[in-house]
C-alpha positions as CSV (number, residue, x, y, z in Angstrom):
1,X,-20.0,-64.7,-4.7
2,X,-23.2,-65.6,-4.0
3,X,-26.4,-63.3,-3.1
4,X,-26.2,-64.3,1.0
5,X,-22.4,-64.1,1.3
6,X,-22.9,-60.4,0.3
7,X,-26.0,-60.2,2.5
8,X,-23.4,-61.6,5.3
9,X,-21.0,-59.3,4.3
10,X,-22.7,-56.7,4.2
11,X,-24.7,-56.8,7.7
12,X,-21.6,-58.1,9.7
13,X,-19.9,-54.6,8.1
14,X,-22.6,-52.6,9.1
15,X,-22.4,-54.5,12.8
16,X,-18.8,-53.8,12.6
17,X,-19.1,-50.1,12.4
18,X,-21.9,-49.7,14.5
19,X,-19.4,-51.3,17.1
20,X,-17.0,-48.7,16.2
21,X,-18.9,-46.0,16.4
22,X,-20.3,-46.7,19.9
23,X,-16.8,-47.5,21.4
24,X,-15.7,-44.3,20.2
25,X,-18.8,-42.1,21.2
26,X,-18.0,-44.0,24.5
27,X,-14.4,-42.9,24.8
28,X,-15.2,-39.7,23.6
29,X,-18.3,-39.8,26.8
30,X,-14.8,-40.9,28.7
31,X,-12.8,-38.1,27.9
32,X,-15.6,-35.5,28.4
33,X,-15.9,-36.7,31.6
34,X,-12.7,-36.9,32.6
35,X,-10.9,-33.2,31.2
36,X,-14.4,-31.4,31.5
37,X,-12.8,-28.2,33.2
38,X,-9.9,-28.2,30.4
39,X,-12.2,-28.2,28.0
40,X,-14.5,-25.5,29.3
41,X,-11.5,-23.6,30.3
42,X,-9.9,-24.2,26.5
43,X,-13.6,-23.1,25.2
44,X,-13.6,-20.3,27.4
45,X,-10.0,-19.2,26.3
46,X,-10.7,-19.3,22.4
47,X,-14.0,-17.3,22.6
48,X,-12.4,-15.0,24.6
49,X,-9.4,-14.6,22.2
50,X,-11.6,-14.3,19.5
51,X,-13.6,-11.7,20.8
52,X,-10.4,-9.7,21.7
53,X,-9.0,-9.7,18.3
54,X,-12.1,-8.8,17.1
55,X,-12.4,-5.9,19.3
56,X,-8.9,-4.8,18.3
57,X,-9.2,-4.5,15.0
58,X,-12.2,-2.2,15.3
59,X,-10.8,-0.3,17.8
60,X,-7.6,0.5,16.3
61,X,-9.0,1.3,13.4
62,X,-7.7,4.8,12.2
63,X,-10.5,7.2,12.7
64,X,-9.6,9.3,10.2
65,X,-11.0,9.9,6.9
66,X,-8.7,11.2,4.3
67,X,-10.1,13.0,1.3
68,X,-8.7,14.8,-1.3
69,X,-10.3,17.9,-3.0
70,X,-9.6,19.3,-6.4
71,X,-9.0,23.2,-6.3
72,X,-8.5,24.6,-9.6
73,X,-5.9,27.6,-9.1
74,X,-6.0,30.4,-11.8
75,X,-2.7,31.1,-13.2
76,X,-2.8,34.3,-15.2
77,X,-2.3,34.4,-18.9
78,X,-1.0,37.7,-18.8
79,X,2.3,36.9,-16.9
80,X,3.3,33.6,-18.7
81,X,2.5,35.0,-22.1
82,X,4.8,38.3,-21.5
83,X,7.7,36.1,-20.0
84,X,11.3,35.6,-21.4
85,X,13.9,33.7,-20.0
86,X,16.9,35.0,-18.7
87,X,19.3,33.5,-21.3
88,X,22.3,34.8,-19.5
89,X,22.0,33.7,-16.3
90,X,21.1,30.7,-17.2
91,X,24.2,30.3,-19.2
92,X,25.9,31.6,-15.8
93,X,24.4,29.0,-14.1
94,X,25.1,26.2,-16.1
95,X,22.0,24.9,-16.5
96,X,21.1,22.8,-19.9
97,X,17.9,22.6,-21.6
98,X,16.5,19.0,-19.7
99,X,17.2,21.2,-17.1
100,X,14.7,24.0,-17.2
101,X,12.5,21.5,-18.7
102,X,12.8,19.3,-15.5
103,X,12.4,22.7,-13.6
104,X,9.2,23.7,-15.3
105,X,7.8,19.9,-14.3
106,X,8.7,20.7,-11.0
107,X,7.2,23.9,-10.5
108,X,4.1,22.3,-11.7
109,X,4.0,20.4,-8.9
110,X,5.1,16.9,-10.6
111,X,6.6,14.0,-9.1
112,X,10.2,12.3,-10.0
113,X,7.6,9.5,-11.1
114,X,5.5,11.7,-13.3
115,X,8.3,14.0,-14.5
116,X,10.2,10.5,-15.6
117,X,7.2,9.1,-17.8
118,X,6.3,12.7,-19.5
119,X,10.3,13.0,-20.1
120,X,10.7,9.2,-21.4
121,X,13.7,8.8,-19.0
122,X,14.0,7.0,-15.9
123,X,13.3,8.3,-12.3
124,X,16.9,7.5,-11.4
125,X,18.1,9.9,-14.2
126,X,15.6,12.6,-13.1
127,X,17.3,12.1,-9.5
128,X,20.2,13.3,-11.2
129,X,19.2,16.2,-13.0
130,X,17.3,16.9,-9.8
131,X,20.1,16.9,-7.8
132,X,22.0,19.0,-10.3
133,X,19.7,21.5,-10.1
134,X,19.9,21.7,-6.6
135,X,23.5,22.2,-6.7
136,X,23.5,24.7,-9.8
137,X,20.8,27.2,-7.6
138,X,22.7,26.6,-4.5
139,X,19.0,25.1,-3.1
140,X,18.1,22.4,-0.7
141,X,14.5,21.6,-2.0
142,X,12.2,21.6,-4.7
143,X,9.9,24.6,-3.3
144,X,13.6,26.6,-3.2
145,X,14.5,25.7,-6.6
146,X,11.5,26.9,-7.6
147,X,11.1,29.7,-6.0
148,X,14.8,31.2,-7.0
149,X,13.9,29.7,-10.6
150,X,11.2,31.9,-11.2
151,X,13.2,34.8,-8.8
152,X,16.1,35.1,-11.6
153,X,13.2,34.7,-14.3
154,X,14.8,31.0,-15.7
155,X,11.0,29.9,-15.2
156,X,7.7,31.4,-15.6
């Protein structure tokens, strides 16, 4: 190709979208025209939308502030160092060693989650011993079991 066939080229391109460009800035001018309320209404609609969601979210936001403070509680050294377990009731009760073990975590105020990962079982297995417990001191929750636990001395 020669030097002016790519001149030629080149402008009758440049013609070509220029054409383009006006036709379409002219159906554009068109359609403006035309749907001018839809458009304003549809402009209207979305701003409005947007500044409800908006408005939602920051009103139903909670409010409140959760916060969680440490309290150390003193438990005295004199009463878990003089402590012996009731052997015998516990071998009337039927409860093993993993047991009292799983007791003691309990009345420390452990999870099934935590109790699981110091024990090297699984939280389904604590579940059971859990629930054994609960059948062996004739209790329907953890502060009960506890609380007879230490009662009939099988806990400090």
């Amino acid at each position: 190709m020669t030097r002016s066939t790519v001149l030629h080229v080149l402008v009758f391109g440049a013609l070509g979208g220029v054409l383009i460009a006006a036709l379409k800035w002219l159906e554009y001018r068109w359609l403006v025209a035309t749907h001018a309320t839809e458009l304003y209404a549809g402009a209207v609609a979305i701003l409005f939308a947007a500044i409800g969601l908006v408005l939602g979210r920051k009103l139903t936001r909670p409010q409140i502030e959760i916060r969680e403070i440490p309290v150390e509680v003193p438990i005295p050294m004199a009463a878990a160092a003089g402590f012996t377990r009731d052997e015998q009731r516990q071998a009337q009760l039927g409860l093993t060693a993993r047991e009292i073990d799983m007791l003691e975590q309990m009345a420390a105020g452990l999870s099934n989650r935590e109790i699981a990962a110091r024990s090297f079982v699984s939280e389904n297995t604590v579940k059971t011993h859990v629930s054994r417990i609960y059948e062996k001191l004739d209790a329907r929750r953890r502060t009960q079991a506890v609380q007879r636990a230490r009662e009939w001395r099988l806990i400090a």
